[in-house]
ROPAMI-815951 format. One record per residue (C-alpha): residue number from 1; chain; x, y, z. Coordinates in pm, whole numbers, always signed. Example, Ala and Ser with C-alpha at 12.3 -4.5 7.8 and 13.67 -1.06 7.14 Angstrom:
seq  mol  xx  yy  zz
1  A  +1230  -450  +780 .
2  A  +1367  -106  +714 .
***
This chain:
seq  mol  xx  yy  zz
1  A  -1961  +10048  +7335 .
2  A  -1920  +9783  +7589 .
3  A  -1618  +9566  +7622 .
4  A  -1563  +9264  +7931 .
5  A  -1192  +9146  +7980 .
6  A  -1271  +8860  +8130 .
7  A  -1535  +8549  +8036 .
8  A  -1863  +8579  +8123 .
9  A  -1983  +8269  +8338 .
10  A  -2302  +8398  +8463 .
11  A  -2603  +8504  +8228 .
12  A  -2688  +8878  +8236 .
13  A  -2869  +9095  +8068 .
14  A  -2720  +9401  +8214 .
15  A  -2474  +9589  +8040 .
16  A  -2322  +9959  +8021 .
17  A  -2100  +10175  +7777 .
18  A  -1753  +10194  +7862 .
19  A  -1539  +10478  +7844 .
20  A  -1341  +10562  +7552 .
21  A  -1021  +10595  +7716 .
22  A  -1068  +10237  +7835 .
23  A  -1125  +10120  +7507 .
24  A  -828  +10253  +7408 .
25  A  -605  +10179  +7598 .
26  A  -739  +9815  +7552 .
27  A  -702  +9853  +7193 .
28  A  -331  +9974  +7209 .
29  A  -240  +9691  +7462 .
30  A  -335  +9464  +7203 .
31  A  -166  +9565  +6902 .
32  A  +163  +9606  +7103 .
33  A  +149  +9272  +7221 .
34  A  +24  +9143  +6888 .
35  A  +354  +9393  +6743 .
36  A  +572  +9211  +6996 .
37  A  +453  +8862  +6937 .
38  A  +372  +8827  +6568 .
39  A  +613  +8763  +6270 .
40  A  +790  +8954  +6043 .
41  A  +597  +8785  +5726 .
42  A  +372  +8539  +5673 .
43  A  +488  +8198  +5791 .
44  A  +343  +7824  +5738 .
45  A  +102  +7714  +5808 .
46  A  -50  +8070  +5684 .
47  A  -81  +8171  +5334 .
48  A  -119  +8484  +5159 .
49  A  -114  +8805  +5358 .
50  A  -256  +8723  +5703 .
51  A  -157  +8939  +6064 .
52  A  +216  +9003  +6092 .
53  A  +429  +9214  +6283 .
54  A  +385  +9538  +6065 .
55  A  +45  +9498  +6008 .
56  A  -12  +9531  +6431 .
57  A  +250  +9824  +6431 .
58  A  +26  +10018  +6109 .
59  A  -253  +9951  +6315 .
60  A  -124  +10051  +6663 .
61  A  +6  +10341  +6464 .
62  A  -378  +10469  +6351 .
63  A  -489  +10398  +6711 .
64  A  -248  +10644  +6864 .
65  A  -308  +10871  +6557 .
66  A  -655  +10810  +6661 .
67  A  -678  +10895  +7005 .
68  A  -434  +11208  +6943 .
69  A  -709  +11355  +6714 .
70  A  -936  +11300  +6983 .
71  A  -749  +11392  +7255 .
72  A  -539  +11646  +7075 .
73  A  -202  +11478  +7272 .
74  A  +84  +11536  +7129 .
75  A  +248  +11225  +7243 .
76  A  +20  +11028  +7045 .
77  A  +101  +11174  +6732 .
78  A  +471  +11151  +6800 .
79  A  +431  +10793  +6867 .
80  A  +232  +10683  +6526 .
81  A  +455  +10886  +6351 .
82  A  +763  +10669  +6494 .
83  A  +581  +10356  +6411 .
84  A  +473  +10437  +6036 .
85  A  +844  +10552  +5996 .
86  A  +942  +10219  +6201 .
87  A  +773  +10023  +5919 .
88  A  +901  +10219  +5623 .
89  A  +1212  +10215  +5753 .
90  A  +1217  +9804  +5764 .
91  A  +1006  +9727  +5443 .
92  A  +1297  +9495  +5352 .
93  A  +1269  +9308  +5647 .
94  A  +900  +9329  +5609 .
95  A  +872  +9214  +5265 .
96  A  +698  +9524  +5167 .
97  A  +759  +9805  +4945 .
98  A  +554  +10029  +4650 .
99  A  +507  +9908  +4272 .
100  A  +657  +10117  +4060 .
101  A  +307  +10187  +3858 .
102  A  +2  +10261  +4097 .
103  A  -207  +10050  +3896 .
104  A  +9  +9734  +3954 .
105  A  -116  +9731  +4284 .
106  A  -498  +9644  +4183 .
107  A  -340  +9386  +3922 .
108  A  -507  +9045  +4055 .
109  A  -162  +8844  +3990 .
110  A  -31  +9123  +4240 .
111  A  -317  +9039  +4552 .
112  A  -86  +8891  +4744 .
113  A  +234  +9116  +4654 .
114  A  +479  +9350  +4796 .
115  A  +235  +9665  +4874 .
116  A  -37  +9464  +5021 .
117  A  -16  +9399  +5382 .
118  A  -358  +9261  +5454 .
119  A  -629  +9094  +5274 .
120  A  -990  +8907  +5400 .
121  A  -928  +8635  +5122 .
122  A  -1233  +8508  +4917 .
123  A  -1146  +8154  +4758 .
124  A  -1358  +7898  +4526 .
125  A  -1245  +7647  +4710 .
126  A  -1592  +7472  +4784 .
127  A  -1526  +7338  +5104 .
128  A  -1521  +7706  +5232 .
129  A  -1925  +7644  +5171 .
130  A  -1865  +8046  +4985 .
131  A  -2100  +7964  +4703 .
132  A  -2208  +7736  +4434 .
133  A  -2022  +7782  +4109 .
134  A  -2278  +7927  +3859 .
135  A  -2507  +7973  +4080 .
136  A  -2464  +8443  +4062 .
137  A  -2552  +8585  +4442 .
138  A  -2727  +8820  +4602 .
139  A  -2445  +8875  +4890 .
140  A  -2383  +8744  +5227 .
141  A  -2232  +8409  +5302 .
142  A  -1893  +8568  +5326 .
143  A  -1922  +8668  +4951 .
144  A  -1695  +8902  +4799 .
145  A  -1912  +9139  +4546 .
146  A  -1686  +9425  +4609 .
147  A  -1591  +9463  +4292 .
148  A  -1930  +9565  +4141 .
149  A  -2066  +9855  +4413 .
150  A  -1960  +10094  +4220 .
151  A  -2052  +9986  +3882 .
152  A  -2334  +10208  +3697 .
153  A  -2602  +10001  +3494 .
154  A  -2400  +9991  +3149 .
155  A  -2581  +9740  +3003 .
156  A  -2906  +9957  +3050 .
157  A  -2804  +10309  +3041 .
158  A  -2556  +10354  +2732 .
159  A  -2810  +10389  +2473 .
160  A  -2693  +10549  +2163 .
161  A  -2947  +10799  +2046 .
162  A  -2928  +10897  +2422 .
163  A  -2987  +11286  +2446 .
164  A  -2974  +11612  +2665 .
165  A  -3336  +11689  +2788 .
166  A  -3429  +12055  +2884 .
167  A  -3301  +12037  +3211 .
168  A  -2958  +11957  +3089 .
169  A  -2923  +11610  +3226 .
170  A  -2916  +11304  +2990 .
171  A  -3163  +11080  +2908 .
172  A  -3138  +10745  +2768 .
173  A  -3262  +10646  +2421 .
174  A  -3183  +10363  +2198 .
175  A  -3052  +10028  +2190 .
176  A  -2737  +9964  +2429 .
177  A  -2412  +9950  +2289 .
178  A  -2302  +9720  +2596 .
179  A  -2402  +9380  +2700 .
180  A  -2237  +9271  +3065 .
181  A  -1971  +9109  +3057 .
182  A  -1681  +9055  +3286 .
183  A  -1459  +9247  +3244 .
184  A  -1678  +9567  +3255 .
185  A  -1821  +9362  +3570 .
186  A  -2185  +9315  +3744 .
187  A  -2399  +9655  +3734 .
188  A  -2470  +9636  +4092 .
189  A  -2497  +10001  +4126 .
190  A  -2436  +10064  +4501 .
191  A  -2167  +10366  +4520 .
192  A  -2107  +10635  +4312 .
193  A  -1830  +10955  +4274 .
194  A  -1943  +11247  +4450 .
195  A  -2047  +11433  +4086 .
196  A  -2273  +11708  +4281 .
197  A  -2156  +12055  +4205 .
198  A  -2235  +12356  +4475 .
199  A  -2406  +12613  +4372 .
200  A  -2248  +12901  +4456 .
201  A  -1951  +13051  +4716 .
202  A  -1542  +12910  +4660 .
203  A  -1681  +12559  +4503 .
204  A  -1918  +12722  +4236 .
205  A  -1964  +12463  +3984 .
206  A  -1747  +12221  +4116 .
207  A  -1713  +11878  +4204 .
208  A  -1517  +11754  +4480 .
209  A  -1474  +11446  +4278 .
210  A  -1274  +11604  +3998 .
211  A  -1186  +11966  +4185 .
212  A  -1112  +11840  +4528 .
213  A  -964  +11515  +4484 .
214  A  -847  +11426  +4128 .
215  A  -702  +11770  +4022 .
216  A  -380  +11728  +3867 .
217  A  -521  +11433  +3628 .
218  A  -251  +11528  +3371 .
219  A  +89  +11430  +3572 .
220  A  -137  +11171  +3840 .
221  A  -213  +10862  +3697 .
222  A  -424  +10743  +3983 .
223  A  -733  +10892  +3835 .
224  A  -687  +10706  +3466 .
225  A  -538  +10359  +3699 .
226  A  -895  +10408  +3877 .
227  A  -1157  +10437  +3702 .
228  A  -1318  +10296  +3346 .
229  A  -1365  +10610  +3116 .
230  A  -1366  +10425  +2840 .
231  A  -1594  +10126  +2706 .
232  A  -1530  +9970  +2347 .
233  A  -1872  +9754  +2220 .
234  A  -1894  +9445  +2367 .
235  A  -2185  +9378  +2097 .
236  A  -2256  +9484  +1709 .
237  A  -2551  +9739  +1724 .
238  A  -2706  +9915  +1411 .
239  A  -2854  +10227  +1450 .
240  A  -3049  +10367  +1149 .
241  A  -3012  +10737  +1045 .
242  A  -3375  +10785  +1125 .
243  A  -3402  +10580  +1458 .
244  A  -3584  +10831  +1767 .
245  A  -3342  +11086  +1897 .
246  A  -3089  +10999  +1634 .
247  A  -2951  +11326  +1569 .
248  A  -2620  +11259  +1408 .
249  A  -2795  +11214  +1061 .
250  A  -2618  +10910  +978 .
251  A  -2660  +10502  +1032 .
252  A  -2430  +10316  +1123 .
253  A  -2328  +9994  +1285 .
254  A  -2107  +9931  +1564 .
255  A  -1824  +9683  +1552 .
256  A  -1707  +9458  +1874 .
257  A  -1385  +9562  +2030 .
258  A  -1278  +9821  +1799 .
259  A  -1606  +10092  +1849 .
260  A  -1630  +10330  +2177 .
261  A  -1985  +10235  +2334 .
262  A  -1931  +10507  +2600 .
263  A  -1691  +10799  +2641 .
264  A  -1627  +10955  +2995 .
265  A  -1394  +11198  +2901 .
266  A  -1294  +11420  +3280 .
267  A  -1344  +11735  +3070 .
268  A  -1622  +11884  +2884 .
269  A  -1698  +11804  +2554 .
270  A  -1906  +12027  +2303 .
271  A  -2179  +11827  +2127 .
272  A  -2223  +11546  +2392 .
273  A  -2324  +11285  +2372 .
274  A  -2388  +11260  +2027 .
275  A  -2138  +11445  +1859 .
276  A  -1747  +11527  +1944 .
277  A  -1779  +11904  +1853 .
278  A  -1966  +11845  +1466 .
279  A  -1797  +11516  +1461 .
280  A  -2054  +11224  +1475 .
281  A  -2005  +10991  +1763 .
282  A  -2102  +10598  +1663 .
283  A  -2121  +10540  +2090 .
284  A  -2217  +10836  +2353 .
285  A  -2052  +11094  +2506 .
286  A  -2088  +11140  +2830 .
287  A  -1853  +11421  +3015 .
288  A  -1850  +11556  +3386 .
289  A  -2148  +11812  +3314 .
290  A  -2329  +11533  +3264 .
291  A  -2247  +11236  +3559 .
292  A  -2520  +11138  +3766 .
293  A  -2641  +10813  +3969 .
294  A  -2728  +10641  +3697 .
295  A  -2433  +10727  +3422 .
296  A  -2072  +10783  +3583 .
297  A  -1728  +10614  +3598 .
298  A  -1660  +10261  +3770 .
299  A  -1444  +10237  +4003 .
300  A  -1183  +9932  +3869 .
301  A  -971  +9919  +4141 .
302  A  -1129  +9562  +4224 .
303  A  -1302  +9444  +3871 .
304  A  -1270  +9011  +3869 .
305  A  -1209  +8958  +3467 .
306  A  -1175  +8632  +3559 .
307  A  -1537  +8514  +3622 .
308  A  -1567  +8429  +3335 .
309  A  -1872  +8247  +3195 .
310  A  -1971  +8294  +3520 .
311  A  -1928  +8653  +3567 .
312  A  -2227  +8716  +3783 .
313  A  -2067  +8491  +4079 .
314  A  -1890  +8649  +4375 .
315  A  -1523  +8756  +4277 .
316  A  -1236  +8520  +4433 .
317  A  -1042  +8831  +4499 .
318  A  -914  +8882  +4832 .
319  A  -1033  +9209  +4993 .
320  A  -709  +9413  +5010 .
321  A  -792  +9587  +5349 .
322  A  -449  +9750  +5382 .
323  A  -164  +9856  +5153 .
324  A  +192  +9948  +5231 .
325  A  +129  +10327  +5039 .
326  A  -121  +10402  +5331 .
327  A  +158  +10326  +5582 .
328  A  +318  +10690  +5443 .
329  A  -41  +10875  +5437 .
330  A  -90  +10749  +5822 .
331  A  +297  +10908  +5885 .
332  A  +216  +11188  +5705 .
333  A  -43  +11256  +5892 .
334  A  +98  +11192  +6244 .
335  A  +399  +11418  +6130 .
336  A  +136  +11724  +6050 .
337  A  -24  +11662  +6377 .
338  A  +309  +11638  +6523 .
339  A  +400  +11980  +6385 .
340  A  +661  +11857  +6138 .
341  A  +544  +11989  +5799 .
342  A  +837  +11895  +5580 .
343  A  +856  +11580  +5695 .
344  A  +524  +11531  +5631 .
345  A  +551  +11666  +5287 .
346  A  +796  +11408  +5234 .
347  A  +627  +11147  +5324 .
348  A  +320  +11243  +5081 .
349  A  +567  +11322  +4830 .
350  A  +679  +10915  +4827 .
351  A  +294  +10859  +4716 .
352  A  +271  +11124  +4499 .
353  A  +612  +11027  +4336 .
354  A  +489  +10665  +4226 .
355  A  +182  +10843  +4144 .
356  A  +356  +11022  +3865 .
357  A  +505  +10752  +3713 .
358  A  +310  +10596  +3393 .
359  A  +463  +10298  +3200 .
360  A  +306  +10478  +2905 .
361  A  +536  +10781  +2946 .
362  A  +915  +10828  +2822 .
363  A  +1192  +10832  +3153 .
364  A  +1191  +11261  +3040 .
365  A  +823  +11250  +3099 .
366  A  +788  +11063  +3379 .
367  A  +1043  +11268  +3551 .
368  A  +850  +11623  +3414 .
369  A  +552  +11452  +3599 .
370  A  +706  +11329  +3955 .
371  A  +827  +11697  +3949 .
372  A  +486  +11861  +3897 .
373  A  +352  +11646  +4174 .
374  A  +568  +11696  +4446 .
375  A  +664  +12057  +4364 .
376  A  +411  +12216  +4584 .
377  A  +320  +11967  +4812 .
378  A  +519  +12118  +5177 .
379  A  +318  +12483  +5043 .
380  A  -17  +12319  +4960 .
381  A  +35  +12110  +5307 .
382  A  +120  +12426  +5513 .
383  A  -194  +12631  +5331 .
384  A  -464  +12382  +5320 .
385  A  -348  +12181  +5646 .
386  A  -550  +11841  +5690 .
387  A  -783  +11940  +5411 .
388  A  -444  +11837  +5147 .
389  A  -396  +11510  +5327 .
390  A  -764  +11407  +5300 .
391  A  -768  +11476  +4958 .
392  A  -419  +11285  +4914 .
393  A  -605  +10970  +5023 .
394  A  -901  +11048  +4830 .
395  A  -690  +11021  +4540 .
396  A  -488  +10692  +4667 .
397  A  -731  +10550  +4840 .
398  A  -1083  +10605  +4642 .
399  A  -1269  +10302  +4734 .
400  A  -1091  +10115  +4969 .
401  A  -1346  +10150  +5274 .
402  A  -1137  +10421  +5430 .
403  A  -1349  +10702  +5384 .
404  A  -1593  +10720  +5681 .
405  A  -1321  +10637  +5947 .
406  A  -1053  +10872  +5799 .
407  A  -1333  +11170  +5827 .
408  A  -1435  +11087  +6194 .
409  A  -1049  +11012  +6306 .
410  A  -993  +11377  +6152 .
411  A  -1303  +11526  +6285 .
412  A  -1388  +11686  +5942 .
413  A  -1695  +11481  +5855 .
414  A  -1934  +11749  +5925 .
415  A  -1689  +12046  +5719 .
416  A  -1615  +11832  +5446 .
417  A  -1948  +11700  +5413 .
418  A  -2052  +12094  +5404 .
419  A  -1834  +12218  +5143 .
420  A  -1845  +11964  +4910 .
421  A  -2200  +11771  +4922 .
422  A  -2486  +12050  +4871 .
423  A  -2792  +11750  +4877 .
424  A  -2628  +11622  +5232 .
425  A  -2504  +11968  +5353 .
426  A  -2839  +12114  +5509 .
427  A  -2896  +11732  +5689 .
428  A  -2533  +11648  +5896 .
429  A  -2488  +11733  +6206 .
430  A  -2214  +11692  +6441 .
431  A  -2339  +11398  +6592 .
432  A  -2352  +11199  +6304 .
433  A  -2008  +11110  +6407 .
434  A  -2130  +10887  +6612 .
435  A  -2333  +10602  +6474 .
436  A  -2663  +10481  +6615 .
437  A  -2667  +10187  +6837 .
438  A  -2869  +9904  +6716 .
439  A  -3215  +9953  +6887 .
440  A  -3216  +9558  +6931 .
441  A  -2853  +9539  +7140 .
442  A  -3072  +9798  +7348 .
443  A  -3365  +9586  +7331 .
444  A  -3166  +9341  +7510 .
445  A  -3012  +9517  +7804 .
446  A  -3346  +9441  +8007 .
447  A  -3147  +9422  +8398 .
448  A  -2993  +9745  +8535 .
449  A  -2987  +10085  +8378 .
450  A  -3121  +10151  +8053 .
451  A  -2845  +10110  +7753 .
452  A  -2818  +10442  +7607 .
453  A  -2839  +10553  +7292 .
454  A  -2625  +10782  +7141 .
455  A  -2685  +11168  +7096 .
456  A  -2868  +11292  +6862 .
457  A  -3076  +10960  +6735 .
***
């Protein structure tokens, strides 16, 4: 990319790629004078969670992280693993520090709380100019629809005479036992799990969704605080005994708020998705063997409830772009890179810790759980090496628009992609690490030497 330190007084249309160590050693200069210079918290006339001091020290912490992986210096690592600990070390100061329950953290009363660090806000405010009130969107204007990417079609695909076709994949049938609504949110069906299973080799069958990521579902509660498995009718449906692909050989009606519409259960279920073994199911049953583009579990993370009548309007929910649990992943990280395994072990094991906890749970349970997640971690760390921390985020982070940058930084996009994606696996190559230039910004480089593109496109 091109960067210019000082203004531009004279019109060009020249321009040429600098050098990567240039722009990072811009980029650090920054952030340490922006870690210097800003605030400990937020202060007037600022609201909510805007750029403070340990918001420039977590990101001057993933540059050096950053340029370490790229670099392979060790001094980089050592120094973003003194600034994450830096941070953790003064969350008191800071005004930060982990809810006890993960989900608390995607609570909307909690936006602005103790674990998030920094948000791009989204208000109704009208004199924003954001959008008219009742007026649904299409995106853009600085419009927050985050919260329904990863929403499958409900409304349209929960039929309830739905069936397995002889392919094995499900087929809707039937009248809907949903109707939107918002607290299920907008089907704007963008993003989905990874639900593909390989074929064959170490990963025969699975899923990295559920067999990379989301493995110890049991004692972690980040997978339940996640995602929507379950969806109780949001409308009265009757479904006669001899409606089309009715199988159950019963009628029945469904009744609003007490009634399961649609089962995701993360195991597999005999008899889906009509029946729970020979048990008749009034909704549908739809387990992992069965997940595909259309049919899978939302991401929650971000659902608005409080649209409303309105519930097809952007979502007033700031974008939480960082959160104080990432802050141990990013030392965690440095620490491994750094060569200090238990460290870094302990580090995850603050994460996985809160991740155990469930307010649902006695204080005996909880405590069976914290133990079965952090048991194995410094092993697991030392056998599966980077692999364990990517999948660590995966499970805190699914969804947060981390994914892409935390697989380049790593340099695993191409291996992960590999193992665990067998429609994308033949396709990436190493150079998709690298994103294409826009062929306009080239376009418009018309004086001097040509404005290259980058390999490979």
């Amino acid at each position: 990319m091109p960067y210019h330190t000082t203004f531009i007084t004279v019109p060009s249309q020249a321009d040429r790629r600098s050098s990567v160590d240039s722009i990072y050693s811009l980029i650090i200069q920054d952030l340490t004078e922006a870690a210097n210079d800003l605030p400990n918290t937020v202060t007037a006339p600022f609201l909510g969670k805007a750029a403070t001091k340990p918001v420039a020290q977590f990101l001057l912490a993933k540059a050096y992280l950053t340029r370490g992986w790229l670099n392979n210096t060790a001094s980089d690592f050592t120094t973003a693993a003194t600034l994450s600990a830096n941070i953790i070390a003064n969350k008191t100061t800071y005004g930060l520090d982990l809810w006890q329950d993960f989900g608390d953290a995607f609570v909307p009363a909690n936006d602005y709380g103790k674990e998030t660090m920094f948000v791009s806000d989204h208000v109704l405010d009208p004199k924003y100019g954001y959008y008219s009130v009742g007026a649904g969107a299409s995106g853009g204007a600085a419009q927050n629809l985050s919260p329904w990417f990863t929403n499958w079609n409900y409304p349209n695909n929960s039929g309830v005479n739905s069936y397995i076709n002889s392919s094995g994949a499900i087929v809707n049938s039937g009248t809907s036992g949903m109707i939107r609504d918002s607290y299920y949110g907008r089907p704007y069906i963008r993003m989905c799990p990874n639900y593909y299973k390989w074929p064959s080799g170490p990963n025969a069958g699975k899923t990295y969704f559920l067999d990379g990521a989301f493995t110890q579902r049991n004692d972690d509660s980040r997978f339940a605080n996640s995602f929507y498995t379950v969806y109780i009718s949001n409308t009265s449906i009757t479904n006669s005994a001899t409606a089309t692909n009715n199988t159950r050989g019963i009628g029945f009606t469904t009744t609003i708020g007490v009634d399961t519409a649609v089962w995701m259960p993360d195991f597999d279920v005999t008899g889906a998705p009509q029946f729970v073994g020979t048990r008749p199911f009034k909704g549908i049953v739809v387990p992992p063997r069965l997940w595909n583009n259309a049919i899978f579990p939302a991401l929650k993370k971000f659902m608005d409830p409080s649209r409303g009548a309105n519930f097809n309007d952007p979502s007033t929910r700031p974008c939480v772009l960082y959160r104080f649990s990432e802050v141990y992943l990013i030392a965690a990280e440095a620490y491994f890179k750094s060569g200090d395994l238990p460290t870094a072990a302990a580090m995850l094991n603050v994460v996985r810790q809160r991740a155990a906890y469930r307010k649902t749970n006695t204080p005996a349970q909880n405590a069976a759980s914290a133990t079965a997640m952090t048991a194995n971690t410094l092993a697991d760390l030392t056998s599966m090496g980077i692999d364990y921390i990517l999948n660590e985020r995966s499970r805190e982070l699914f969804g947060e628009w981390q994914r892409w940058h935390d697989l380049v930084r790593t340099r695993s996009l191409v291996t992960r992609v590999k193992a665990w994606n067998p429609e994308a696996a033949t396709y990436i190559k190493d150079f998709h690490m690298l994103r294409p230039i826009p062929q306009t910004q080239i376009d418009r480089v018309t004086e001097g030497p040509p404005f290259p593109q980058n390999p490979g496109y």
